[in-house]
GUSE-546181 format. One record per residue (C-alpha): residue number from 1; chain; y, x, z. Coordinates in Angstrom, 2 decimals, m for minus. Layout:
REM GUSE-546181
@nr NUM kette A yy Y xx X zz Z .
...
END
This chain:
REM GUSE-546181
@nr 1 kette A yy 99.21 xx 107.06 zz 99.88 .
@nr 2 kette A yy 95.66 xx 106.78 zz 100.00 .
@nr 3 kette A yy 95.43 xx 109.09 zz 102.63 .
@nr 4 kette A yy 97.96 xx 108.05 zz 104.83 .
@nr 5 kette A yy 95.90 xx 104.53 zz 104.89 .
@nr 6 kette A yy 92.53 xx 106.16 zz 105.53 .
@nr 7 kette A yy 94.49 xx 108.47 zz 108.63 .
@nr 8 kette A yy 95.42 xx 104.65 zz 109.91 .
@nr 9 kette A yy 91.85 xx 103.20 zz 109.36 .
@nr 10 kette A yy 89.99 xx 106.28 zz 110.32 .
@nr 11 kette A yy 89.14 xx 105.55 zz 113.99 .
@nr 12 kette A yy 87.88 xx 102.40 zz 112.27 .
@nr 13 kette A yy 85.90 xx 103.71 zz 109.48 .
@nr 14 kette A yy 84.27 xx 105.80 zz 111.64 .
@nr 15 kette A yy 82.43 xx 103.63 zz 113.71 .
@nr 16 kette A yy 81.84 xx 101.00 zz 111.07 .
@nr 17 kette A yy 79.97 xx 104.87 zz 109.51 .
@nr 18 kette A yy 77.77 xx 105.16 zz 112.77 .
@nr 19 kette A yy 76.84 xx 101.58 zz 113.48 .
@nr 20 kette A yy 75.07 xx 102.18 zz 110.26 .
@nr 21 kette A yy 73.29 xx 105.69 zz 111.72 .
@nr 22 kette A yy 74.22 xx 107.85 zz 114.40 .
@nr 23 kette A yy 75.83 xx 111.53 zz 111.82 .
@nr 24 kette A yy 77.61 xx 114.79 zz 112.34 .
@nr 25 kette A yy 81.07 xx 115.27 zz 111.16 .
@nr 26 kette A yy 79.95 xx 116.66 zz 107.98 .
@nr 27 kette A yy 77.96 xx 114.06 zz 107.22 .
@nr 28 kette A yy 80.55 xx 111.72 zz 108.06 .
@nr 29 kette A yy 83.02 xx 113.22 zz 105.64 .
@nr 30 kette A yy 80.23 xx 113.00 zz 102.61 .
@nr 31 kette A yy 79.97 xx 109.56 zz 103.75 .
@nr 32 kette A yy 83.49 xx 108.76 zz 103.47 .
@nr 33 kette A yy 83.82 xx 110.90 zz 99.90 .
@nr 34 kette A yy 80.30 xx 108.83 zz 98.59 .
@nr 35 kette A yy 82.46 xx 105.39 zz 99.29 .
@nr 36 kette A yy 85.25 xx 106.46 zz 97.86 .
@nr 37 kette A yy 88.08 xx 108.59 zz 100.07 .
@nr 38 kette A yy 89.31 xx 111.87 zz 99.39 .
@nr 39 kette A yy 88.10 xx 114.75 zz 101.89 .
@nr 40 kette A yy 89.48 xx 114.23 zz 104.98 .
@nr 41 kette A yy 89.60 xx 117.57 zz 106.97 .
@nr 42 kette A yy 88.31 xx 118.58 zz 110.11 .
@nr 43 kette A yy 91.70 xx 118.63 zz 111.94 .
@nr 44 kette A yy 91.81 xx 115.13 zz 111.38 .
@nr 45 kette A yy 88.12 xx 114.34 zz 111.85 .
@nr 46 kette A yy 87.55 xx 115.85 zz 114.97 .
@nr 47 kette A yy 90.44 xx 114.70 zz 116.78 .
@nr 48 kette A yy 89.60 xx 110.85 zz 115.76 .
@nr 49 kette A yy 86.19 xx 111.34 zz 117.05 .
@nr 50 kette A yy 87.36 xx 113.14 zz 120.23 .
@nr 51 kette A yy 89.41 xx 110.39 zz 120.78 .
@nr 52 kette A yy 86.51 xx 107.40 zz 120.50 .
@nr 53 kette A yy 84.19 xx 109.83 zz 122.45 .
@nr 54 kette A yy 87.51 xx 109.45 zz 125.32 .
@nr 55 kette A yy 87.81 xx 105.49 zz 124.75 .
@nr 56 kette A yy 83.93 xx 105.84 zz 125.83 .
@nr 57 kette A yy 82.96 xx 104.10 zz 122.39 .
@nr 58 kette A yy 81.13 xx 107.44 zz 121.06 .
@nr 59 kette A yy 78.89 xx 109.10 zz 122.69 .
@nr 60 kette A yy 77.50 xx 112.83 zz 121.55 .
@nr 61 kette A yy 74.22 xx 114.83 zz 121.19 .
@nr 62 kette A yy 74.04 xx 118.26 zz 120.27 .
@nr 63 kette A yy 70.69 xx 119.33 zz 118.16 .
@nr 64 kette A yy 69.69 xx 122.55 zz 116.80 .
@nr 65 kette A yy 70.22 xx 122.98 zz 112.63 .
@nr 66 kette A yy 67.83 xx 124.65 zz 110.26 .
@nr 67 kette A yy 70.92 xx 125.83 zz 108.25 .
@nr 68 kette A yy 72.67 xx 127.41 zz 110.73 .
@nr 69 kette A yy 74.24 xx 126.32 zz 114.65 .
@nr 70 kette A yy 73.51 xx 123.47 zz 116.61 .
@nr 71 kette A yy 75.07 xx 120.03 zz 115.08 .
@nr 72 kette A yy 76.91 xx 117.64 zz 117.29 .
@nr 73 kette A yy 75.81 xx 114.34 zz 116.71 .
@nr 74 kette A yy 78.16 xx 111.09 zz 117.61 .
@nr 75 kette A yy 76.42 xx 107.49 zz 117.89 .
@nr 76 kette A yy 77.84 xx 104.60 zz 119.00 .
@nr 77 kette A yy 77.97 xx 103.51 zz 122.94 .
@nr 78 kette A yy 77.34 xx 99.44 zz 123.66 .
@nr 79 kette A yy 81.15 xx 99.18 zz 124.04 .
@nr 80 kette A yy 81.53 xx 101.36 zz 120.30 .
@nr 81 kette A yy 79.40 xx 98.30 zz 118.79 .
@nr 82 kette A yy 81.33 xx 96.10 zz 120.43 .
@nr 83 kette A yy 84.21 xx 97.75 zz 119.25 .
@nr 84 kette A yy 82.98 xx 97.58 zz 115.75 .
@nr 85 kette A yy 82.51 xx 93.97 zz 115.81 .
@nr 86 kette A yy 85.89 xx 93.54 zz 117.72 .
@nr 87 kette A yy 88.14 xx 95.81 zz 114.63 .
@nr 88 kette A yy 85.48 xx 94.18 zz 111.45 .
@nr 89 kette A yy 87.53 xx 90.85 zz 112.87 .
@nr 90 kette A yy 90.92 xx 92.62 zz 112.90 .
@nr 91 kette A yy 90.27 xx 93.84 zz 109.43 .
@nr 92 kette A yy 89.32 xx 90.72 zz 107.74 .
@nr 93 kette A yy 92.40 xx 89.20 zz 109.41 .
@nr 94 kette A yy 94.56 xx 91.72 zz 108.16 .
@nr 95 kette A yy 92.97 xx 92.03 zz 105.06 .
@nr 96 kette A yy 93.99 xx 88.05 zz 103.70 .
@nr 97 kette A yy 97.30 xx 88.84 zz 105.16 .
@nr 98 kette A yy 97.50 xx 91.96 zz 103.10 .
@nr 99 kette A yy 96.03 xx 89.82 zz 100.34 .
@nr 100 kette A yy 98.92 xx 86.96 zz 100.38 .
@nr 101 kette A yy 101.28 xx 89.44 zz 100.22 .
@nr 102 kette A yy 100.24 xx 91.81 zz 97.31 .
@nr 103 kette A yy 98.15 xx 89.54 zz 95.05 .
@nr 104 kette A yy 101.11 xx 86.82 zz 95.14 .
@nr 105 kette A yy 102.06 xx 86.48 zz 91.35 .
@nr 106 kette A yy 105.53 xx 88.48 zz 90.54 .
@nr 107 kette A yy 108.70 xx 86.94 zz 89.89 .
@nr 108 kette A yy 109.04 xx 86.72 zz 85.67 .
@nr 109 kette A yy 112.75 xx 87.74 zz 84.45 .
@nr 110 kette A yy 115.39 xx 89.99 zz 85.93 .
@nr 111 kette A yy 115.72 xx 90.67 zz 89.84 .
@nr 112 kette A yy 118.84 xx 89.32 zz 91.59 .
@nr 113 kette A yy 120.73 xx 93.32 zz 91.34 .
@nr 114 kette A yy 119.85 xx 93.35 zz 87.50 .
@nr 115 kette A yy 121.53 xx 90.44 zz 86.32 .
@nr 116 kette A yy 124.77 xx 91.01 zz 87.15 .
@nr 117 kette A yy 126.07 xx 88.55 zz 89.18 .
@nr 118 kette A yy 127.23 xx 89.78 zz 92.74 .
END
C-alpha cells in the first residue's frame, strides 16, 4: 500500500528532495529510503523525473563520476520551486482532509450488517 501512495506522491516528493539540493537519481532513491520509503526502482524514478524535466520544472546537468560514468544531475527550474510551493499547499490541504477522515474515533458496538436486523 505504501508503495502505491509513494507512486502517487512521487512527482511530489521529488521536488520537495531537490529544493533541498540539486541530486542524481541514486541519490534521490537513498534519500527517499533515509526518510522512510521502500526502494523505489529506476523504471519508476526515471520516468517521474523525465516527466518534471517535460513540465519544464527540472532542469538537468550531466557531470563526470569518480566511480564510474557521468551522473545526470536534476535541480529545480524557477517554475519547479514554484511548483514546490504550489503542491506543499495541496498537501497540507489534503493532508487535514485525510486527517478528518482516518483519525475520526470508530463507531463502539456492532456495525449495521452484524446485528441482524435487515
Amino acid at each position: 500500500m505504501r508503495q502505491q501512495w509513494l507512486h502517487g506522491f512521487l512527482d511530489a516528493c521529488l521536488l520537495c528532495l531537490l529544493a533541498e539540493r540539486r541530486d542524481y537519481g541514486r541519490g534521490l532513491v537513498e534519500r527517499l529510503i533515509a526518510v522512510g520509503f521502500d526502494e523505489v526502482p529506476g523504471g519508476t524514478l526515471y520516468p517521474a523525473l523525465l516527466r518534471l524535466e517535460r513540465q519544464g520544472l527540472v532542469r538537468t546537468e550531466r557531470e563526470a563520476s569518480t566511480s564510474g560514468p557521468p551522473r545526470k544531475y536534476y535541480e529545480l527550474t524557477g517554475a519547479g520551486h514554484e511548483a514546490v510551493r504550489d503542491r506543499q499547499r495541496t498537501w497540507l490541504d489534503f493532508r487535514a482532509a485525510m486527517d478528518a477522515v482516518v483519525t475520526a474515533p470508530l463507531p463502539t458496538g456492532p456495525r449495521p450488517s452484524e446485528s441482524g436486523g435487515p
